[in-house]
Each structure stands twice: as structure tokens, then as C-alpha cells.
Steps between C-alpha positions, in 0.01 A plus 500: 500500500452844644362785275527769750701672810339719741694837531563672828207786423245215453487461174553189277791481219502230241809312515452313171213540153184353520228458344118579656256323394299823297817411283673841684883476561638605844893553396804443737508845742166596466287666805201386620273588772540461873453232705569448877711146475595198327217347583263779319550401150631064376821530361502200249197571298413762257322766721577851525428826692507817263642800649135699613379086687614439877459201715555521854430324844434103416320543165704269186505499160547211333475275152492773193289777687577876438408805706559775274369730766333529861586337819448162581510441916373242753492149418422587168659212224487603145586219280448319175425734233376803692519796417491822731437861401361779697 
């Protein structure tokens, strides 16, 4: 099931509630952060970008990892529980 869309200024949109996995609630239309593609951030798990995190170029997110902040880039995968703030 998909938890987000990506809107046409880069940022994500949550198309449905959902619980992280700190026990946070992303509701239906919230904004999160920016990310460069579908690819950037797995759509059927429990992972979010806040709106001050990024990820760009090939990096993923994936699993229940959060990047409340920062810029992930690269290759970089951030998955399982992992959690990014800068």
C-alpha cells in the first residue's frame, strides 16, 4: 500500500495515516521533506522523510528509518531502524 505521493516541488505528501515506528503518526496530507524520485524513499513500509531531511541522486530509504533532518546522497541506503538527524 502506498503511504506517500511525491508533489511536483519535490516534496513528499502522505496519501494515507501511518504509524512510525517512535510510535509518531504521519496523517493523510501531511508534508515531508524532499526527495529526488520514487526510488529515494520505499513506499510500502513505515519510513518517512520530515520536512528539514532530503535524499537525492541514488541514495534510499527503506524499512522504518527516519531522517528528520540533513541530506542523504550517493549510494547511501538508510534502512531498518535508523535514524538520521543533523
Amino acid at each position: 500500500m502506498r503511504n506517500y505521493v511525491l508533489q511536483s516541488d519535490g516534496r513528499i505528501r502522505a496519501i494515507r495515516s501511518f504509524e512510525l515506528s517512535d510510535g509518531q503518526i504521519i496523517s493523510e496530507g501531511d508534508i515531508g521533506g524532499r526527495i529526488d524520485g520514487q526510488n529515494n524513499l520505499h513506499q510500502n513500509s513505515p519510513c518517512w522523510v520530515f520536512p528539514d531531511g532530503e535524499v537525492t541522486e541514488n541514495a534510499c530509504v527503506s524499512g522504518n528509518a527516519l531522517i528528520y533532518s540533513g541530506t542523504i546522497s550517493g549510494n547511501a541506503k538508510v534502512y531498518g531502524s535508523a535514524v538520521i538527524r543533523q
